[in-house]
N, C-alpha and C positions, 0 to 999 in steps of 0.2 A: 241387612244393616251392619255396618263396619261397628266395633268394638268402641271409638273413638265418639261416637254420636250417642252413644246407649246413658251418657252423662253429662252436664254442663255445668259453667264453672259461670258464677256471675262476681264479675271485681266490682269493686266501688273507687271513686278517683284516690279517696282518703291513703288508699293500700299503693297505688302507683308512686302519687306524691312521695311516701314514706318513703320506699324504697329508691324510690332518685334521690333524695337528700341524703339517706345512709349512703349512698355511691358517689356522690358529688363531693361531701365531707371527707369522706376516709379519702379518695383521691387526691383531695387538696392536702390534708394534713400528712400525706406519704409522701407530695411530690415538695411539701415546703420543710422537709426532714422533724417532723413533729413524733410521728412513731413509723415504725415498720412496715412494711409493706403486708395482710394480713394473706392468709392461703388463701381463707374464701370469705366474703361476704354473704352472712344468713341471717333470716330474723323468722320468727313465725308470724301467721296468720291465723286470726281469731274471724270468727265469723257463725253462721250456721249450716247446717244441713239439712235438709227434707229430699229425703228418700234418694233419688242420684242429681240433686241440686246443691250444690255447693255455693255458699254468697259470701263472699271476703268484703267485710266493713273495717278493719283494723292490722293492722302490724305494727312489731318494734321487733331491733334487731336482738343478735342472739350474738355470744361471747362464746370464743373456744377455748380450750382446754388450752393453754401455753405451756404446762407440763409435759404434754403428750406431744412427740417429736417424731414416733414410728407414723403415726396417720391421725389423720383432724379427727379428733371430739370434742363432741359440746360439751360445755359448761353446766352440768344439769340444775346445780343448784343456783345460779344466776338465773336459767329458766324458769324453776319452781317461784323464786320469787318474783320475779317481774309477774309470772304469766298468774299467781294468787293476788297481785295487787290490780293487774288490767280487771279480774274478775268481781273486785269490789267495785271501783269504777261501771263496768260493763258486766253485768252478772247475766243481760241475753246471752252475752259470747261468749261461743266456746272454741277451743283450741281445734280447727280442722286441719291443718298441715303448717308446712315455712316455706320458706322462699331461699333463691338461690343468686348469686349477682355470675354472671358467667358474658363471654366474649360470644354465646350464639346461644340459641335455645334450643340446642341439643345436649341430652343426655351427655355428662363426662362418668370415668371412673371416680373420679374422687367425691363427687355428686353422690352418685349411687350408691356409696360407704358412708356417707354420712346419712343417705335418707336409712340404712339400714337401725340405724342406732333410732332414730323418728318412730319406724315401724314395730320398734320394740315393745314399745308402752301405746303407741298409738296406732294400731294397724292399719287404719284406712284413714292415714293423713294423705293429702296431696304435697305434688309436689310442684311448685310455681320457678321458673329459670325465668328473670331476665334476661333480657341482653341489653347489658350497656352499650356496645357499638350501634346495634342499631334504636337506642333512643338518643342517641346523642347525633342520629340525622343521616348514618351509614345504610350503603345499601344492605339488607337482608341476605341472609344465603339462599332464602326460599321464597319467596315471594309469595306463600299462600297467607298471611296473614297481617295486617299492617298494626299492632298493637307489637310492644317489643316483650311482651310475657308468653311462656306457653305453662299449660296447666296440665300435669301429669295425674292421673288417678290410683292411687293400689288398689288393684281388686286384690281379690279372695285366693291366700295363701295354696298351692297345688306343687303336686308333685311332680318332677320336672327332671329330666337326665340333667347331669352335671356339668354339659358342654356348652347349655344355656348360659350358664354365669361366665362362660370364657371372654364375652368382651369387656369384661371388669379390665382385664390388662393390656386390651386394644383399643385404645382411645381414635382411632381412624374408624375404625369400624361402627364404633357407637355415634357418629355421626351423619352414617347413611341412612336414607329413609329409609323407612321399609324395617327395619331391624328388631325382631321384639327383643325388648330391655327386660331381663329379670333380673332380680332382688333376691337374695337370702330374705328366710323368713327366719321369726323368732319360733317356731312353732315346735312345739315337742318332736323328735326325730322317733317316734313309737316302733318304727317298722326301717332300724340300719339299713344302712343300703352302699354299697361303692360306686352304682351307676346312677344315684338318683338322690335327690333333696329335695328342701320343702322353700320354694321360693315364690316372689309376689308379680306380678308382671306391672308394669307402666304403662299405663292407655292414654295417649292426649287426648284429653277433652274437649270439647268446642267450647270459647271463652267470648262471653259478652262484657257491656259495660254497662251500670246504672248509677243513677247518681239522683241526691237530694235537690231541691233549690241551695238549702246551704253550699254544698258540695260545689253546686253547675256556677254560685260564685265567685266560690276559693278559686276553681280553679282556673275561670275566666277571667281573674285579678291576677292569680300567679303566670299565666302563659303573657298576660300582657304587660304587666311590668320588670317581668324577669329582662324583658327585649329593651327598655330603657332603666336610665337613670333619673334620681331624681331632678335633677338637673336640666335633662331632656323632656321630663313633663312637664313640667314649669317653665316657661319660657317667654317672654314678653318682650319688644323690645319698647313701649312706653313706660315697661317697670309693672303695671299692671298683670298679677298671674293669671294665665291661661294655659289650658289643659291640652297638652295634644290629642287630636281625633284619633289616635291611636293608643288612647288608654283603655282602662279597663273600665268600667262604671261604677266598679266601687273607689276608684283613686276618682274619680270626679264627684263621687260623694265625701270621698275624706276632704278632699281638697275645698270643696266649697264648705264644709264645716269647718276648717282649718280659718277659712279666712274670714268667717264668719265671729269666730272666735277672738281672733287677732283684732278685728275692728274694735268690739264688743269690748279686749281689755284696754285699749288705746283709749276707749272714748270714758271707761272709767276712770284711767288713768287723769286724764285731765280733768274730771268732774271731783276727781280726790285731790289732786294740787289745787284748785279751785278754791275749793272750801278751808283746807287749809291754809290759804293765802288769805281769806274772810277773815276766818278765826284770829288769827297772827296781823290781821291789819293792814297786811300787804294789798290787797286789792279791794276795788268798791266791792260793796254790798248790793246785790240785786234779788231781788225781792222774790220777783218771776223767774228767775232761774234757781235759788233753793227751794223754790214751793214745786216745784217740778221735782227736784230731785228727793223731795220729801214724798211726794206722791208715788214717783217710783218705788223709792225705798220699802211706802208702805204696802205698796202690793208684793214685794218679796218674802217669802217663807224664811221666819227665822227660826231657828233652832236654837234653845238654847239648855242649861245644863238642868236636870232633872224634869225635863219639857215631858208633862206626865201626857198631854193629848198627843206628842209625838210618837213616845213609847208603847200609849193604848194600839196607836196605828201600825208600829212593825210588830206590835205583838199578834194583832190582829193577822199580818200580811205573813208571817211565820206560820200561824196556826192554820191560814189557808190553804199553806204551798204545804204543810204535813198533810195535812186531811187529802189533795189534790194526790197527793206520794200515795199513803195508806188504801185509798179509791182503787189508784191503778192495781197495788198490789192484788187486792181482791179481786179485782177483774183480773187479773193473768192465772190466777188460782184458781177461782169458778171457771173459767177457759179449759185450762187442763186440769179440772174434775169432771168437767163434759166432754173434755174428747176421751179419760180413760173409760167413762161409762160408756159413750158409744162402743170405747174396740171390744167392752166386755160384753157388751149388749148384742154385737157381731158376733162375736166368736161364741157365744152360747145357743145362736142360732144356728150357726153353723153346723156345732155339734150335734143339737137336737134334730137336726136334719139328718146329719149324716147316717145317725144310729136309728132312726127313723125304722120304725117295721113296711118291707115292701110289702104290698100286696098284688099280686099279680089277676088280672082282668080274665085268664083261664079258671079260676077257683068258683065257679057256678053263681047263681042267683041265689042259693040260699033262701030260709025264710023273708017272709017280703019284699024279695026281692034284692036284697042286702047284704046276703051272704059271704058277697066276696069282699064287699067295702067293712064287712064288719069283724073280718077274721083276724083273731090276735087280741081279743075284747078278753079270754078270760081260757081258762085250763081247766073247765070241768071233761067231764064224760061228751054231753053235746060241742064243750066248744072246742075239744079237738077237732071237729070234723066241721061243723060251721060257725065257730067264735064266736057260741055265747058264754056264757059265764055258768059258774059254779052253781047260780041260784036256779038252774032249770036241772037242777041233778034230782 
């Protein structure tokens, strides 16, 4: 089995989205002279791990050093804050690697210097490359993949000659398949060496997609009206709005709440000049049409200032959604106070096994026939020889 398959990477749409609007924005705002043109587009990725499953639920981008003119570094303390505030927000997710905005989704030098500075503090972050050319509808260079991310793994820091890290300054090279990618490692250099270092290797991983119903959505609304205007979904030519069959179904839900609305203030609209026109004498008085609107009225919820049966109610509806908070929390704590007791409960059997006294099925029948199942019972005079115990001395 290839190196490449020993691990998978699962995206959520949430993480693509992100990182096309970091790419689409900074685009626009370089090409309309708003700021500079940046070296690279990076943000990390928050997500989980279980054992070599990798699941990206979240990104935001990452800020570089503008100081630093010899070679790109991050921004560490713009990280530490962002990535401590995602963590109150999302306290499941944890930091597992970043992402890279690049012209193909191979390996560059400048890539591999900057995941170096990543692997310092986080050694087995991934490493995720887009390719803006080919999500922007370009052919690929490789055609083994139709998603426009590849997802790189760091394994386990190893010693390695030093002519491994040479395609750091041949960017031709680092774009042939086939080529394994090493990395400097952060690792103690214990044992100097002139022909040899402590570097991480890059594995692609195989990358799938999963996604919520929220998610399946977003992003069935954003592929579909990214392609029109509002303009072009609305369209009528009696005046009447109609939707084109080419939206998405959540803009046919906004839209028909939209105008459901719009009726709804129109037809107050005129039941408030109405009455007003009563009041002030301007118009007849109808009987049947304010006993109507009095009817209505009174089935409407009013709220008004110190509305104590209001207040019993959100306090009520507060106190539910803490209790509903404080529930779960206990449930993900009893959760993992049951998995740490099973791995304890594992691995002490393990133990007790392993140190286990053999007995081998050559050491005779012994008294009643037991002799060999019973040897190691005890370190008198007899149980040297058939393992019984002290009390037959």
């Amino acid at each position: 089995m290839s190196l490449q398959m020993l691990s998978t990477a699962v995206v959520h749409p949430l993480v693509l989205l992100n990182i096309s609007e970091h790419t689409t924005r900074t685009l626009a705002q370089v090409k309309r002279g708003k700021i500079t043109a940046p070296q690279y587009m990076c943000g990390a990725v928050l997500g989980r791990q279980v054992e070599t499953k990798f699941e990206a639920f979240l990104s935001f981008e990452l800020k570089l050093n503008e100081a630093s003119t010899e070679r790109a570094e991050f921004d560490l303390e713009h990280f530490t804050v962002r990535l401590e505030q995602l963590k109150i927000i999302f306290p499941s997710y944890d930091f597992i690697g970043w992402y890279a905005v690049s012209t193909s989704r191979q390996l560059t030098p400048g890539i591999a210097q900057l995941h170096e500075q990543i692997i310092a503090s986080h050694a087995s972050a991934i490493l995720m490359v887009f390719d803006a050319a080919l999500a922007d509808g370009a052919a690929g260079t490789d055609g083994n993949c139709s998603l426009p991310i590849r997802v790189y793994e760091t394994l386990a820091p190893v010693r390695v000659e030093r002519t491994k890290l040479e395609w750091y300054g041949e960017a031709a090279r680092a774009a042939q398949p086939g080529v394994e990618h090493f990395v400097a490692s952060a690792v103690d250099h214990s044992i100097p060496t002139e022909t040899t270092v402590w570097a991480s290797r890059l594995v692609p991983v195989q990358v799938t997609l999963d996604s919520g119903e929220a998610e399946r959505v977003a992003v069935e609304h954003v592929a579909n009206v990214s392609r029109q205007t509002n303009s072009e979904m609305l369209s009528s030519t009696s005046g009447a709005k109609e939707v084109v069959a080419d939206t998405s179904r959540m803009a046919v839900f906004l839209s028909g709440q939209r105008n459901a609305l719009e009726m709804l203030a129109k037809d107050i609209a005129v039941l408030k000049t109405y009455v007003g026109d009563v009041i002030h004498g301007r118009a007849e008085f109808d009987a049947d049409v304010v006993q109507r609107v009095q009817r209505v009225l009174s089935n409407r919820p009013v709220v008004q200032n110190n509305d104590s049966i209001f207040s019993l109610a959100m306090s009520q509806e507060e106190t539910n959604f803490q209790l509903a908070a404080y529930l779960a929390g206990i449930t993900d704590v009893a959760a993992a106070v049951r998995d740490v007791s099973l791995r304890a409960n594992s691995a002490l059997s393990y133990a007790r096994s392993k140190h286990a006294t053999y007995v081998s099925p050559s050491q005779g029948e012994g008294m009643f026939g037991m002799g060999g199942m019973m040897a190691g019972f005890g370190h008198g005079r007899m149980g040297r020889h058939r393992g019984f115990g002290s009390s037959f001395r």
